[in-house]
SELOGU-847300 format. One record per residue (C-alpha): residue number from 1; residue in one letter; chain; y, x, z. Coordinates in Angstrom, 1 decimal. Each point is the difference from the previous one (the first is absolute). Layout:
REM SELOGU-847300
(node NUM, 'a', 'A', (Y, X, Z)) ...
//
This chain:
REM SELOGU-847300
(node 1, 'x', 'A', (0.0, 0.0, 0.0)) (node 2, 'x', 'A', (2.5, 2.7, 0.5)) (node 3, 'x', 'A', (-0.7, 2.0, -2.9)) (node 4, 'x', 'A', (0.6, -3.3, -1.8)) (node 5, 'x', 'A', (3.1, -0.3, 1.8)) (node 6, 'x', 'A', (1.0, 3.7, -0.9)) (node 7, 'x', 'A', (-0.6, -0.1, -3.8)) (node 8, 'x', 'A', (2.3, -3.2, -1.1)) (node 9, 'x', 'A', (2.4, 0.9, 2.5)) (node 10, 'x', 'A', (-0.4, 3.4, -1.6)) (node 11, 'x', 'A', (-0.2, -1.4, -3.6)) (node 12, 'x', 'A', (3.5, -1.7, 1.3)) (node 13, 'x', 'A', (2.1, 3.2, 0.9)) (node 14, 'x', 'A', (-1.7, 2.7, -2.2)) (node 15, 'x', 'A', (1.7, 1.8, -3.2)) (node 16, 'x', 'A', (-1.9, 2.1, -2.5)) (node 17, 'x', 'A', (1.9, 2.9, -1.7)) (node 18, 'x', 'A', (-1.1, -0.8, -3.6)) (node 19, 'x', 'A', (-0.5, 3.4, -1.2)) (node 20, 'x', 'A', (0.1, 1.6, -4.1)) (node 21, 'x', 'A', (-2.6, -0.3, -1.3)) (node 22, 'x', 'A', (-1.6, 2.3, -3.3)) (node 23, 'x', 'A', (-2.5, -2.3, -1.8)) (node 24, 'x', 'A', (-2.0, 2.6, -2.8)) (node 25, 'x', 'A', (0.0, -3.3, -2.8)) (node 26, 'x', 'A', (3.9, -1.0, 1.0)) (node 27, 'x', 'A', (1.0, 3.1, 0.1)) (node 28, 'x', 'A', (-1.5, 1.4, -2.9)) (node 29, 'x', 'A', (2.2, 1.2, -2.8)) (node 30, 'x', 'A', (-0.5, 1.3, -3.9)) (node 31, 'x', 'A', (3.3, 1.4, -0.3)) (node 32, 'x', 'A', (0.2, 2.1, 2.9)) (node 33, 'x', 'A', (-2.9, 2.3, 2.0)) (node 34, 'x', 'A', (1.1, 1.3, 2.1)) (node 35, 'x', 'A', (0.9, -3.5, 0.9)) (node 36, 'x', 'A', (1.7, -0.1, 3.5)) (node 37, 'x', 'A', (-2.9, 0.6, 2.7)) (node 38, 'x', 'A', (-3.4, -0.6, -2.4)) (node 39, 'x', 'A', (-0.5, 3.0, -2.8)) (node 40, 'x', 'A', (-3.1, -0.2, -2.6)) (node 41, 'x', 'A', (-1.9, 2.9, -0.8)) (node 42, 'x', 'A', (-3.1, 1.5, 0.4)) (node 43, 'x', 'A', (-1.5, 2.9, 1.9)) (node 44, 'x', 'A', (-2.6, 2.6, -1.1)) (node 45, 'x', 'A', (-2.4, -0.7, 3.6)) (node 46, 'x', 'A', (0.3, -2.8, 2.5)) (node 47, 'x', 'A', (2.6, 1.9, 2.1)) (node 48, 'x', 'A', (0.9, 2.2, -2.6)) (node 49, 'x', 'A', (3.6, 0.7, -1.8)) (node 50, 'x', 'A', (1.6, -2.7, -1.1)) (node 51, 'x', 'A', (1.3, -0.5, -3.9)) (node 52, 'x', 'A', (2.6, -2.7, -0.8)) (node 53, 'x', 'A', (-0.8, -2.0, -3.2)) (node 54, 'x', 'A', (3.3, 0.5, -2.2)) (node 55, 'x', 'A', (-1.3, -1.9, -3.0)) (node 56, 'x', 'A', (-0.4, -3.6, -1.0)) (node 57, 'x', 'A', (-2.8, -1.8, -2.1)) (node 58, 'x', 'A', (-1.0, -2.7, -1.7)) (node 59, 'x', 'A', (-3.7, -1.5, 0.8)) (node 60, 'x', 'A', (-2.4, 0.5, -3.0)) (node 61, 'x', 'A', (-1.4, -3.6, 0.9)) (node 62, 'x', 'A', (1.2, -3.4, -0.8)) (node 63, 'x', 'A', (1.3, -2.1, 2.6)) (node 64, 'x', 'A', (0.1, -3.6, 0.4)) (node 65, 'x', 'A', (2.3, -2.4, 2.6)) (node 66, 'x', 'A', (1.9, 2.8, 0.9)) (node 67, 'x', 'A', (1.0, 3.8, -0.5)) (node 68, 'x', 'A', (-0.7, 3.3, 1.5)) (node 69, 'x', 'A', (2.2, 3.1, 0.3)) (node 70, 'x', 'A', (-1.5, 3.6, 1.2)) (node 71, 'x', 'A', (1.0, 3.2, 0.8)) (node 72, 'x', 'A', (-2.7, 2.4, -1.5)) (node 73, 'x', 'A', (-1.3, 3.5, 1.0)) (node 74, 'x', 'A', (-0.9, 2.8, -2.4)) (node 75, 'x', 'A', (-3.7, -0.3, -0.7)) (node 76, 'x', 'A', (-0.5, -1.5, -3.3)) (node 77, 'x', 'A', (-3.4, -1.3, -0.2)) (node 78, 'x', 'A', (0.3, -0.6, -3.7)) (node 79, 'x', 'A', (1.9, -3.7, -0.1)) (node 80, 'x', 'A', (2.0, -0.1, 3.3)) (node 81, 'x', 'A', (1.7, 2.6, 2.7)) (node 82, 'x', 'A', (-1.7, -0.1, 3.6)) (node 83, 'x', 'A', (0.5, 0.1, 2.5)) (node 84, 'x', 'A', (2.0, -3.2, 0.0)) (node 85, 'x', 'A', (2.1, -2.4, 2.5)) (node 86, 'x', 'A', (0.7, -3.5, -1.3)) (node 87, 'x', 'A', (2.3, -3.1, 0.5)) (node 88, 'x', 'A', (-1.6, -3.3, -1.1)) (node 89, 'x', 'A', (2.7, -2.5, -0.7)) (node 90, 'x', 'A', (-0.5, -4.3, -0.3)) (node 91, 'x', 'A', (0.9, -3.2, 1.3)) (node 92, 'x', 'A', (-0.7, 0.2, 3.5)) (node 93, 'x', 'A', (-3.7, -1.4, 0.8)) (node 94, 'x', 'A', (-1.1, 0.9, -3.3)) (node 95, 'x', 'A', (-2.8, 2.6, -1.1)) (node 96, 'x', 'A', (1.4, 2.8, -2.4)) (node 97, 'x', 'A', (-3.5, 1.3, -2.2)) (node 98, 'x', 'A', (0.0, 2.8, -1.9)) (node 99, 'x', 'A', (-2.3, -0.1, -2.8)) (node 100, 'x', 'A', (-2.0, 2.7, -2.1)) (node 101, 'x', 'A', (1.3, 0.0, -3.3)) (node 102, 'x', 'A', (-1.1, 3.1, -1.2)) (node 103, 'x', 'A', (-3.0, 0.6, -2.3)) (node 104, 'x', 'A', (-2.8, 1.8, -0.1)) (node 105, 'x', 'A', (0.7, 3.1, -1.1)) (node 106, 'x', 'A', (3.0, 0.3, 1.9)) (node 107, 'x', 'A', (-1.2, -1.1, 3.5)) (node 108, 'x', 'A', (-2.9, -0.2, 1.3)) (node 109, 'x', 'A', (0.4, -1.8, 3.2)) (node 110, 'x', 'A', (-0.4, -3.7, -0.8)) (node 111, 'x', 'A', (-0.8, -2.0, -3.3)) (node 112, 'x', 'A', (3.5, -1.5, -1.0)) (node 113, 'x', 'A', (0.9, -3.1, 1.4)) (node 114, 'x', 'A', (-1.5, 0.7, 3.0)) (node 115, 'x', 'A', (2.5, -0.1, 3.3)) (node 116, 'x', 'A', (0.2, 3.3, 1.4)) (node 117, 'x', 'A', (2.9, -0.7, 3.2)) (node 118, 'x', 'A', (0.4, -2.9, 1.4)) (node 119, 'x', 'A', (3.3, -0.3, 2.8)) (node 120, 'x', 'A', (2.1, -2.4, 1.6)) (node 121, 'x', 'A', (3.4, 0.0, -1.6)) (node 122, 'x', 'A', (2.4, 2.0, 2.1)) (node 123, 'x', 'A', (-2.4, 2.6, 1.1)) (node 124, 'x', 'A', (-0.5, 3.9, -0.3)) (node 125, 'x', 'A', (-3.3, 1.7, -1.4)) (node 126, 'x', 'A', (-0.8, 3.7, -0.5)) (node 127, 'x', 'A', (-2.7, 2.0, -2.0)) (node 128, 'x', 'A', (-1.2, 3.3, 1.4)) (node 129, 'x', 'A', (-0.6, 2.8, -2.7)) (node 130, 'x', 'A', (-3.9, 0.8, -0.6)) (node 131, 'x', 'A', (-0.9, 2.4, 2.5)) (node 132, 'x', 'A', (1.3, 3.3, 0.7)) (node 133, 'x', 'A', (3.1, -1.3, -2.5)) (node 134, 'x', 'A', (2.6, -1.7, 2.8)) (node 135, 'x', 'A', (-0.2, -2.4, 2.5)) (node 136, 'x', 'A', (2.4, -3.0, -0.2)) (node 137, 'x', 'A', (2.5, 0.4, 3.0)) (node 138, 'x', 'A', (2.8, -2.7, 1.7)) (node 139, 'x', 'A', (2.6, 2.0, 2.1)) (node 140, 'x', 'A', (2.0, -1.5, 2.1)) (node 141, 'x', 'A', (2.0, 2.0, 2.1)) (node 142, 'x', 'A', (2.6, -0.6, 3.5)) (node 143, 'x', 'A', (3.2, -0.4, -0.2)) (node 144, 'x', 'A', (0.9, 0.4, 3.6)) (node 145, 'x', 'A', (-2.3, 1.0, 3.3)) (node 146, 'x', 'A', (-1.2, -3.1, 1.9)) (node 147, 'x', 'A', (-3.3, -2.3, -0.1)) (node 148, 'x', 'A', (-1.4, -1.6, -2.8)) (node 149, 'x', 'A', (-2.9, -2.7, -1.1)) (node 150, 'x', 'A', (-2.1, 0.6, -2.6)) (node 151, 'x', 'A', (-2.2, -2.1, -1.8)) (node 152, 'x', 'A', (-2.3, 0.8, -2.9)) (node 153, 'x', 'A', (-2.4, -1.8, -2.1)) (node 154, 'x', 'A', (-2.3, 1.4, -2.9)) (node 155, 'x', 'A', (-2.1, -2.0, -2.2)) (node 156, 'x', 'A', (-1.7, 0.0, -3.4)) (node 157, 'x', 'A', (2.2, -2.2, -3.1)) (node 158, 'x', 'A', (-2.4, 1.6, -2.7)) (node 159, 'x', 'A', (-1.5, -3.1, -1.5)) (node 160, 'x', 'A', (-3.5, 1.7, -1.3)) (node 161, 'x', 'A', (-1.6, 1.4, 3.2)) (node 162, 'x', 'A', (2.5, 0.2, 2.1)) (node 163, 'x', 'A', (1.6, 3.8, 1.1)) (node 164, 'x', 'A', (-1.8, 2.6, 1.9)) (node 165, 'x', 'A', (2.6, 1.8, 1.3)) (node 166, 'x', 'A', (0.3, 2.5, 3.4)) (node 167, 'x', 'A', (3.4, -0.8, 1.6)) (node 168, 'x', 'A', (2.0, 1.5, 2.5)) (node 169, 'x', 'A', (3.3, -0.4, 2.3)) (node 170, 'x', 'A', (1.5, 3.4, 0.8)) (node 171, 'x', 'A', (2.9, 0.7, 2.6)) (node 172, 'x', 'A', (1.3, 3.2, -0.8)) (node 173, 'x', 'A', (-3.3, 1.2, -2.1)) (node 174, 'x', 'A', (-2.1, -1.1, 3.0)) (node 175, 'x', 'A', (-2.4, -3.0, -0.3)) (node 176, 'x', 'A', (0.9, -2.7, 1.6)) (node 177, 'x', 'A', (-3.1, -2.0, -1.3)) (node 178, 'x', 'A', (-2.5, 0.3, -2.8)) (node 179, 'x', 'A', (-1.9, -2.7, -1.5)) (node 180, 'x', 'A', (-1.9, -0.7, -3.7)) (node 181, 'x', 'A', (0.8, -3.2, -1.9)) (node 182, 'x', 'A', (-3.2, -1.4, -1.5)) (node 183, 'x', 'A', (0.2, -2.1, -2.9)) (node 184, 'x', 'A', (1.6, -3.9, -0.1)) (node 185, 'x', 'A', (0.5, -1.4, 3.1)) (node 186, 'x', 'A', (0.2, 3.5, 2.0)) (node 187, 'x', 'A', (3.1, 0.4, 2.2)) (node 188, 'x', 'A', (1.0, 2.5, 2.0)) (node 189, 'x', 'A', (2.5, 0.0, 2.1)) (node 190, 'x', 'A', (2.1, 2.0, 3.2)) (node 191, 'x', 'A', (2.5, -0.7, 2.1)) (node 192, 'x', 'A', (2.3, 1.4, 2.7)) (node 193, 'x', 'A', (-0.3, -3.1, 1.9)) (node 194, 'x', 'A', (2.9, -1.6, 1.9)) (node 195, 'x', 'A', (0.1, 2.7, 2.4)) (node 196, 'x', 'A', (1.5, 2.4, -3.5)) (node 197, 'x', 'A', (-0.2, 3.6, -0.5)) (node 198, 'x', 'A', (2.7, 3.0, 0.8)) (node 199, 'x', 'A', (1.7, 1.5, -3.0)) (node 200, 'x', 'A', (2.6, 2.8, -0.4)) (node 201, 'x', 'A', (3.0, -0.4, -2.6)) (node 202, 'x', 'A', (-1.9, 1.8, -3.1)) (node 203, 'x', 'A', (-4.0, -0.8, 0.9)) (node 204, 'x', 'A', (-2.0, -1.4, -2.7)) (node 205, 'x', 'A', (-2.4, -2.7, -0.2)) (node 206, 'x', 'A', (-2.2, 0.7, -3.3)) (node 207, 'x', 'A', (-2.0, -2.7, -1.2)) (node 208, 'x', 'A', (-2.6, 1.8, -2.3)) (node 209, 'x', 'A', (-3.1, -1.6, -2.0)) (node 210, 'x', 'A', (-2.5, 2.2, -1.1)) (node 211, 'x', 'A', (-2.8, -1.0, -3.3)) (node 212, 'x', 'A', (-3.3, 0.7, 2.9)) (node 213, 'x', 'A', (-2.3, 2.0, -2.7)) (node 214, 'x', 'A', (1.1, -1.8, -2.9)) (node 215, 'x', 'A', (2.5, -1.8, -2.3)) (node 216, 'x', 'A', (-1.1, -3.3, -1.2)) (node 217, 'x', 'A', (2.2, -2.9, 0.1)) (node 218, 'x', 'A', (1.8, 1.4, 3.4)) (node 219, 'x', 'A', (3.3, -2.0, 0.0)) (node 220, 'x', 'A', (0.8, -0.7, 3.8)) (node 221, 'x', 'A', (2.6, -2.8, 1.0)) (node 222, 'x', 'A', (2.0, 1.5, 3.2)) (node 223, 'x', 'A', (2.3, -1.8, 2.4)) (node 224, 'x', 'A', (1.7, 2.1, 2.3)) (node 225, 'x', 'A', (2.7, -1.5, 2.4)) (node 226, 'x', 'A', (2.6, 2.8, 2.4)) (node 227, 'x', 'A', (2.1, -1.4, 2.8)) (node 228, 'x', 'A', (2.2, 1.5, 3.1)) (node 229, 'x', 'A', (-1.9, -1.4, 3.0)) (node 230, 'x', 'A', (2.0, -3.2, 0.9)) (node 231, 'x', 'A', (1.7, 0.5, 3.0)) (node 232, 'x', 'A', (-0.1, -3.1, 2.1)) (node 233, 'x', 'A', (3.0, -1.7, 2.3)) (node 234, 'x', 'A', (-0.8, -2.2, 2.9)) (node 235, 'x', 'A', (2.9, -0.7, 2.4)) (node 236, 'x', 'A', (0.0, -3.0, 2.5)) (node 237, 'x', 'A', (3.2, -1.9, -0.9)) (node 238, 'x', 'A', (3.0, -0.3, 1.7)) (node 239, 'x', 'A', (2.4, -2.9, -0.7)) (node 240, 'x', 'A', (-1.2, 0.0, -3.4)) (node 241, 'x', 'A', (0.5, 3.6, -0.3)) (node 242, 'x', 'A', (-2.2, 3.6, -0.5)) (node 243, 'x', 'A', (0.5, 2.8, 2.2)) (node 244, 'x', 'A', (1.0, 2.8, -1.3)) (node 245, 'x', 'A', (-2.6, 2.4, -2.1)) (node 246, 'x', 'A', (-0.5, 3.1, 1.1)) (node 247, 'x', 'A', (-2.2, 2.8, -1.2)) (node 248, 'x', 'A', (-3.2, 0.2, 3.1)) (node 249, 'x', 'A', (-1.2, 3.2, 1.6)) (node 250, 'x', 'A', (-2.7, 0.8, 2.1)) (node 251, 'x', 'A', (2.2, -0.5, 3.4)) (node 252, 'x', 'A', (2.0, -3.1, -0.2)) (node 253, 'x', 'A', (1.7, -1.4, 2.6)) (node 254, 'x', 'A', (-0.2, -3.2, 2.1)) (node 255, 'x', 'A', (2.3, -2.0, -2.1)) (node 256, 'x', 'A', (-1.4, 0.9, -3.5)) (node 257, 'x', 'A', (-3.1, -1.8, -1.6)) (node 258, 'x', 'A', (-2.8, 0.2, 0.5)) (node 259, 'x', 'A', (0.2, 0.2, 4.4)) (node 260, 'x', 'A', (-1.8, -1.4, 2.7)) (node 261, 'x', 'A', (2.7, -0.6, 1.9)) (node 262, 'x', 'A', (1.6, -2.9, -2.2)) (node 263, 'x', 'A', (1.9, -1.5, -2.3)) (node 264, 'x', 'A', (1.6, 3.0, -2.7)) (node 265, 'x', 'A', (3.8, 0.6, -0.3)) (node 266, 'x', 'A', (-0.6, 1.5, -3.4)) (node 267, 'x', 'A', (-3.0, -0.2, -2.7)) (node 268, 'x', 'A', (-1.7, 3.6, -0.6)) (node 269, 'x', 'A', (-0.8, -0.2, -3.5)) (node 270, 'x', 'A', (-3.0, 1.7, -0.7)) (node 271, 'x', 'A', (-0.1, 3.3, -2.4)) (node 272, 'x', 'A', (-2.7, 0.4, -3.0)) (node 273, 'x', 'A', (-0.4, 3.7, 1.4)) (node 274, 'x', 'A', (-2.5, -0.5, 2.3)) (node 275, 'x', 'A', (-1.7, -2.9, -1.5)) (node 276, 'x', 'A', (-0.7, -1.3, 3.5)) (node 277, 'x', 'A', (3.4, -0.9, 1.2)) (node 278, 'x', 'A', (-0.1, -4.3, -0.3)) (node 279, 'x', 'A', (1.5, -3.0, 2.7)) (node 280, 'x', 'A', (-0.6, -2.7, 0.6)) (node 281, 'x', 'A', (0.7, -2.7, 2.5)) (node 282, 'x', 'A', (-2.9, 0.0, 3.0)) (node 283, 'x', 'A', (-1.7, -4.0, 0.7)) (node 284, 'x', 'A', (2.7, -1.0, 1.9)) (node 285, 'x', 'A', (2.5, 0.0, -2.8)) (node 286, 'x', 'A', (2.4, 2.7, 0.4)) (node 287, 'x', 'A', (-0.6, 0.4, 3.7)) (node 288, 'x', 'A', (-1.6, 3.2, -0.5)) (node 289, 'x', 'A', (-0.2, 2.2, -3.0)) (node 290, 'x', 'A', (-2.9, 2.6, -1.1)) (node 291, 'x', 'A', (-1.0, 2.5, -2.8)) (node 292, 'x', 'A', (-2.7, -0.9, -2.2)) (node 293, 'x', 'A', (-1.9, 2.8, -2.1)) (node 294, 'x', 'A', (0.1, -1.3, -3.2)) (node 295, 'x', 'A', (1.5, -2.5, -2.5)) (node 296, 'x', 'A', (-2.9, -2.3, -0.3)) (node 297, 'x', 'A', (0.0, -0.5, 4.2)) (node 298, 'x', 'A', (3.1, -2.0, -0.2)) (node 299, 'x', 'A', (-1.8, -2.8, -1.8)) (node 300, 'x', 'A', (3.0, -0.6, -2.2)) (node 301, 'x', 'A', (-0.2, -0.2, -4.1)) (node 302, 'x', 'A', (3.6, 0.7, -1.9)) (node 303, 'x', 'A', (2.4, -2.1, 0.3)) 
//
């Protein structure tokens, strides 16, 4: 009964700091790259030098209810450049399919007419090299030193087989986690969680898909969201008012949220460097205050 009490009194006096958010498929641009935070390229190894794609191509395939646009590596496998990072534009809700329409004697993937991609309009897809030729890498890279989440998915949009792909998430050229995509239907996926991760102004996050052994049909859709950890206000109201915010430490007086000697004079707004520092009101309703550990222990969505 009083946690019930505590969360919609909670839900009543609470403010989330929306923070900016770098979306890999919102963000992604074909006129730029670098393009603000994300770069496309490639790297040699999984961990290895990175190489900034600097051309543009068009897809040797024909597409129906939409378009694609790529940036290309420098392999040439003898009708395209790989590795490759692509933006598949549509209406929204819509499937964008790429289609072989090459013939025999200058493809030998598919029969034409057969769909070889198939991705929801709006979405990014990348192509590793054939192996020991380039892995397909997404860099995205801080801006400023504070606490981010991260959230990744990996899955197969080849539409004969499915990819079988190795993929990685790097901070700094160190795995962050590993994982194989495994045909249609295979997803992999990696997150910080709520609770974020520490970054330094100038730390990478590499986002790096491999072809596993081979190169047959490996086109991999990736979503990939960035975010400064929301820092999250709660301040018991005062004739319709909000204290004060202030910036928390580890020794806070009697007067300053969260205490346990009362109601606050002034709202310690928490930092995103540590992670840990959150408020919220205690069950009583702003009797008490107390630090929480991480976002998702204040119960609260965005609002």
């Amino acid at each position: 009964m009083k946690r019930s009490i505590c969360f919609a009194f909670c839900m009543m006096i609470s403010l989330t700091v929306r923070a900016q958010i770098w979306n890999l498929a919102d963000d992604f641009s074909i006129n730029s790259n670098p393009n603000g935070q994300w770069s496309y390229g490639s790297a040699n190894t999984v961990g290895g030098d990175f190489t900034v794609f600097t051309k543009t191509a068009q897809i040797p395939y024909q597409v129906s209810h939409g378009a694609v646009a790529e940036w290309v590596g420098t392999y040439f496998t003898g009708f395209e450049l790989m590795p490759y990072v692509t933006k598949f534009y549509g209406d929204p809700g819509t499937t964008v399919t790429v289609t072989n329409a090459c013939n025999a004697e200058t493809c030998s993937i598919n029969a034409p007419g057969v769909p070889v991609i198939q991705r929801s309009a709006g979405g990014v897809g990348v192509h590793p090299a054939p192996p020991g030729q380039g892995y397909a890498d997404l860099r995205w890279t801080a801006a400023k030193s504070t606490s981010y989440v991260i959230s990744v998915s990996f899955f197969s949009i080849g539409a004969t087989g499915g990819a079988t792909t190795d993929v990685h998430v790097l901070r700094n050229h160190v795995a962050l986690f590993e994982g194989d995509v495994n045909g249609i239907g295979s997803v992999q996926s990696w997150s910080t969680g709520s609770q974020g991760i520490a970054l330094n102004a100038g730390d990478v996050i590499d986002l790096v898909i491999g072809p596993n052994g081979d190169n047959f049909g490996d086109s991999t859709g990736v979503d990939a969201a960035i975010q400064i950890l929301p820092d999250v206000v709660n301040c018991f109201p005062n004739n319709n008012s909000i204290y004060k915010p202030v910036k928390p430490s580890n020794s806070v007086s009697s007067n300053v949220s969260p205490n346990i000697s009362g109601k606050p004079s002034i709202c310690a707004v928490p930092s995103s460097k540590p992670a840990s520092w959150y408020i919220r009101t205690s069950w009583d309703g702003g009797v008490t205050w107390q630090w929480v550990d991480t976002l998702g222990s204040l119960g609260l969505g965005e609002h």
